[in-house]
TORMARPA-718957 format. One record per residue: residue number from 1; residue in one letter; x, y, z of N, C-alpha, C in turn. Coordinates in nm, 2 decimals. Example, Ala and Ser with C-alpha at 12.3 -4.5 7.8 and 13.67 -1.06 7.14 Angstrom:
% TORMARPA-718957
+-----+------+--------+--------+--------+--------+--------+--------+--------+--------+--------+
! seq ! type !   n_px !   n_py !   n_pz !  ca_px !  ca_py !  ca_pz !   c_px !   c_py !   c_pz !
+-----+------+--------+--------+--------+--------+--------+--------+--------+--------+--------+
!   1 !    a !   1.32 !  -0.57 !   0.78 !   1.23 !  -0.45 !   0.78 !   1.32 !  -0.33 !   0.78 !
!   2 !    s !   1.28 !  -0.22 !   0.71 !   1.37 !  -0.11 !   0.71 !   1.29 !   0.00 !   0.79 !
+-----+------+--------+--------+--------+--------+--------+--------+--------+--------+--------+
% end
This chain:
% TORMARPA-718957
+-----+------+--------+--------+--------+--------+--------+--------+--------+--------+--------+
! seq ! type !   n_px !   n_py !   n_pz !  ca_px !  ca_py !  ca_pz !   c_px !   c_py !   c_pz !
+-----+------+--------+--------+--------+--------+--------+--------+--------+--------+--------+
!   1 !    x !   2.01 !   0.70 !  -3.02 !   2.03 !   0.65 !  -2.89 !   1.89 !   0.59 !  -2.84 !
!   2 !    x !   1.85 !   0.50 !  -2.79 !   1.72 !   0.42 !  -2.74 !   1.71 !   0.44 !  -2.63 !
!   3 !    x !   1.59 !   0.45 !  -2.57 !   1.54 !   0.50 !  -2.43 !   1.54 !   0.38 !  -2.40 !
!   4 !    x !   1.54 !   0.41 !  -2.28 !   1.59 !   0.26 !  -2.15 !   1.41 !   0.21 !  -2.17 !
!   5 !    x !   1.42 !   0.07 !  -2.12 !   1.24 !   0.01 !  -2.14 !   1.24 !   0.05 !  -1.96 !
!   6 !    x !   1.10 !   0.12 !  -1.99 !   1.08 !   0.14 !  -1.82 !   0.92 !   0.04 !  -1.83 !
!   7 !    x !   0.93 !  -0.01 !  -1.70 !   0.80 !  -0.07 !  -1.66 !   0.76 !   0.03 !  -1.57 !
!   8 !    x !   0.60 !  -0.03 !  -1.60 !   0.53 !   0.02 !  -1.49 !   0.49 !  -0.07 !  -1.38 !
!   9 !    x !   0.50 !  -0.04 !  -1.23 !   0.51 !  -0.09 !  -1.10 !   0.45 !  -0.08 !  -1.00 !
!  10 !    x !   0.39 !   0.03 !  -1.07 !   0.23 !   0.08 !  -0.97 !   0.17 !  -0.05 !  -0.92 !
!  11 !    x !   0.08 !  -0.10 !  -1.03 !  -0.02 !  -0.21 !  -0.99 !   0.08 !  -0.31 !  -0.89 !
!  12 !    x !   0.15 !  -0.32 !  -0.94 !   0.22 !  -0.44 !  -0.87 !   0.32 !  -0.39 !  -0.71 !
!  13 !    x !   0.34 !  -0.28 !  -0.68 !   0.36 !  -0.20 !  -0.57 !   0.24 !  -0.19 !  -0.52 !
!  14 !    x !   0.09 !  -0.17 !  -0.59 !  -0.03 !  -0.14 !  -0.50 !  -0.07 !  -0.32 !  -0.48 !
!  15 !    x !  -0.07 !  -0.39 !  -0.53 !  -0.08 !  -0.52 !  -0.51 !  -0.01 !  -0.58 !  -0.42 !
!  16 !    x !   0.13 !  -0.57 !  -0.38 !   0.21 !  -0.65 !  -0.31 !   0.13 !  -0.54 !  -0.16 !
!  17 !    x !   0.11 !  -0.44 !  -0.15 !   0.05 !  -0.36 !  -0.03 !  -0.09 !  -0.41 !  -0.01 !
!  18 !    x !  -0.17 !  -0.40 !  -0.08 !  -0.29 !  -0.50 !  -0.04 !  -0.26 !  -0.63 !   0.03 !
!  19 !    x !  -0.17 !  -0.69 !  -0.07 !  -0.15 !  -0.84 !   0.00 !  -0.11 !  -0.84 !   0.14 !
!  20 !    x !  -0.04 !  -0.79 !   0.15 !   0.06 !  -0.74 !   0.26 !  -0.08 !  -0.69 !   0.40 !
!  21 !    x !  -0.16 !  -0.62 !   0.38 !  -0.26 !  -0.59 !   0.48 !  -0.35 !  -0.69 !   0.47 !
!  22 !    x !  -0.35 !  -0.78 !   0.36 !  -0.49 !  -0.87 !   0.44 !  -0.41 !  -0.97 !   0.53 !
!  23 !    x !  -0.31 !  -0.96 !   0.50 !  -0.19 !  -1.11 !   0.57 !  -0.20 !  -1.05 !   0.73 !
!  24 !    x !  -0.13 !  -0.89 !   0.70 !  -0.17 !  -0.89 !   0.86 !  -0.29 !  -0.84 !   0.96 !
!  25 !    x !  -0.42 !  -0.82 !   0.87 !  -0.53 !  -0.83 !   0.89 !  -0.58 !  -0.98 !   0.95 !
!  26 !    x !  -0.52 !  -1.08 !   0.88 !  -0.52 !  -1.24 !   0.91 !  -0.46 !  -1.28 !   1.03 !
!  27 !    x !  -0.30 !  -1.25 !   1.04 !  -0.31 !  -1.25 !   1.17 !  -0.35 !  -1.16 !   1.26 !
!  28 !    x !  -0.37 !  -1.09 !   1.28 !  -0.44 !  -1.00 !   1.39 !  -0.62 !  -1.08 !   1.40 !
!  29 !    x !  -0.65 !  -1.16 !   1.34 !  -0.80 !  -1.18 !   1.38 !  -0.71 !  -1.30 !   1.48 !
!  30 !    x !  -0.65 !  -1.36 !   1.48 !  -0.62 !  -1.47 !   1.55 !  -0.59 !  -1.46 !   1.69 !
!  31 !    x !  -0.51 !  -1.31 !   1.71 !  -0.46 !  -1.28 !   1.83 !  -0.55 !  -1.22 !   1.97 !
!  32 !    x !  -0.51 !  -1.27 !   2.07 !  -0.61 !  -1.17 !   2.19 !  -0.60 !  -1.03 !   2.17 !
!  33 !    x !  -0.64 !  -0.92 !   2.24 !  -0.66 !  -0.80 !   2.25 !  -0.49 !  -0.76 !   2.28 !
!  34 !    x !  -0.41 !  -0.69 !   2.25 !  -0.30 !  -0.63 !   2.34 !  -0.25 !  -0.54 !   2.22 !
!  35 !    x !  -0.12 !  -0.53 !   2.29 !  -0.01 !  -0.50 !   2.20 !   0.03 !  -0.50 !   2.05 !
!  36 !    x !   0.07 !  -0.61 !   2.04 !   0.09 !  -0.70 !   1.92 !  -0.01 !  -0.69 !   1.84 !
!  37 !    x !  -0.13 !  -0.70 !   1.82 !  -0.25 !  -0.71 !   1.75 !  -0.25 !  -0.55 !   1.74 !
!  38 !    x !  -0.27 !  -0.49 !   1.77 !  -0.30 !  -0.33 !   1.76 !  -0.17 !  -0.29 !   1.67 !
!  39 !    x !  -0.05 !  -0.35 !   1.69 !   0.08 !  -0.35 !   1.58 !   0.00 !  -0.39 !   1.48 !
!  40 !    x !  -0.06 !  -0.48 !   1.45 !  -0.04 !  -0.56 !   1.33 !  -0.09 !  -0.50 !   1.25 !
!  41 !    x !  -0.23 !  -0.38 !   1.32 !  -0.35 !  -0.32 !   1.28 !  -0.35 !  -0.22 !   1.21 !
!  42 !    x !  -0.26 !  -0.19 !   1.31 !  -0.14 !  -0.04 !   1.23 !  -0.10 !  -0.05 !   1.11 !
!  43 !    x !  -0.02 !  -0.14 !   1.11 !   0.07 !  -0.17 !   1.02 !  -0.03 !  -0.21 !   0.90 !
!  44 !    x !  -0.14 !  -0.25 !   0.92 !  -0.25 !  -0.30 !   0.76 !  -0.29 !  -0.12 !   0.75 !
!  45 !    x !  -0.33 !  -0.05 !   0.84 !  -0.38 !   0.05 !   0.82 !  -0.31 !   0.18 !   0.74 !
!  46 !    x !  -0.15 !   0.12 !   0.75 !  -0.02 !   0.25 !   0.70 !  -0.09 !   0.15 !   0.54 !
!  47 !    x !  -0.05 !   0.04 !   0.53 !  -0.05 !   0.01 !   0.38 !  -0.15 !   0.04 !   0.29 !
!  48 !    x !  -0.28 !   0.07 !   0.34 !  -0.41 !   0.08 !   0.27 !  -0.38 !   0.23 !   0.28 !
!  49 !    x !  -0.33 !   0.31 !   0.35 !  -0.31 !   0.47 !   0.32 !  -0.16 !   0.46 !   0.19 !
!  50 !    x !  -0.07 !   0.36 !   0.21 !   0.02 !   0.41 !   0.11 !  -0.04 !   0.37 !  -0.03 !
!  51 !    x !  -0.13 !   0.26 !  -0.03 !  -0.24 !   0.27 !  -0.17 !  -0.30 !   0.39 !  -0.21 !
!  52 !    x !  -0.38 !   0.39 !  -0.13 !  -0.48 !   0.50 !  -0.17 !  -0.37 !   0.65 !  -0.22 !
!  53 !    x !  -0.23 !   0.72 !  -0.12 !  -0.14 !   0.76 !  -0.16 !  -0.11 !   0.78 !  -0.29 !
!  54 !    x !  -0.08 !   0.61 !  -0.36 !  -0.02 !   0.60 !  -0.49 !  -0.12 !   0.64 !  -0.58 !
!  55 !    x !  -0.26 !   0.58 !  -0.54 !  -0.34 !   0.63 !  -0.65 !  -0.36 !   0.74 !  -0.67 !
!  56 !    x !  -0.34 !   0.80 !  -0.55 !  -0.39 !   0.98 !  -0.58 !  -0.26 !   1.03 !  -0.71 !
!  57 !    x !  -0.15 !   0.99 !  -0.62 !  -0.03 !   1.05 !  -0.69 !  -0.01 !   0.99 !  -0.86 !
!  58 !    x !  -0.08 !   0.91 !  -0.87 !  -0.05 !   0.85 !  -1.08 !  -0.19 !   0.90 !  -1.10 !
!  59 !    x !  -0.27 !   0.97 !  -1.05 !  -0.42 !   1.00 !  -1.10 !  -0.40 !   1.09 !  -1.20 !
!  60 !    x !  -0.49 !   1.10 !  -1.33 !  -0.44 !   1.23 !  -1.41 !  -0.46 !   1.35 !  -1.38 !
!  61 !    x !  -0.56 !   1.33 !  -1.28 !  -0.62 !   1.48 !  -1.22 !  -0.51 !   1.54 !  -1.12 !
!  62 !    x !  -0.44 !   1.51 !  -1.13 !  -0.31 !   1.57 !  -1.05 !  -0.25 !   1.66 !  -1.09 !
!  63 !    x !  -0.22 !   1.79 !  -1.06 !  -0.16 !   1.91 !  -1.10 !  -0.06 !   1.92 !  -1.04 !
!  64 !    x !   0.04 !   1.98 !  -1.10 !   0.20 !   2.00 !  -1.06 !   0.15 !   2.14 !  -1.03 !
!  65 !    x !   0.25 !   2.18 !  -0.92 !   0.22 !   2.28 !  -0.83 !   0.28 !   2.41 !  -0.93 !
!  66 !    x !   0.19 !   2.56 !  -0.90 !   0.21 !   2.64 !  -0.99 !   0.31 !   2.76 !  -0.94 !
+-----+------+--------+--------+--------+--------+--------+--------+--------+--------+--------+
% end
């Protein structure tokens, strides 16, 4: 029986999230002070945490709980 081909999707899940925060790092420089801009800021700031997230979690130094 053959194992299914699995990809790896990390890089390219931590990649599309980078992109994803400088875009709205991009716009947010454009915008006045308010609302909306502090959204945008957020939202760059969740993606750079769900990176740093992923790396922790594929790191080898990672121990399954005992």
């Amino acid at each position: 029986m053959a194992q299914p081909h699995r990809v790896a999707q990390s890089s390219t899940f931590e990649f599309s999230l980078a992109r994803e925060a400088i875009n709205l790092r991009k716009q947010a420089e454009g915008m006045p002070p308010g609302v909306r801009r502090d959204e945008l800021l957020r939202k760059a700031g969740r993606a750079d945490v769900a990176i740093h997230m992923t790396e922790w979690l594929n790191s080898p130094g990672l121990q399954p709980p005992k």
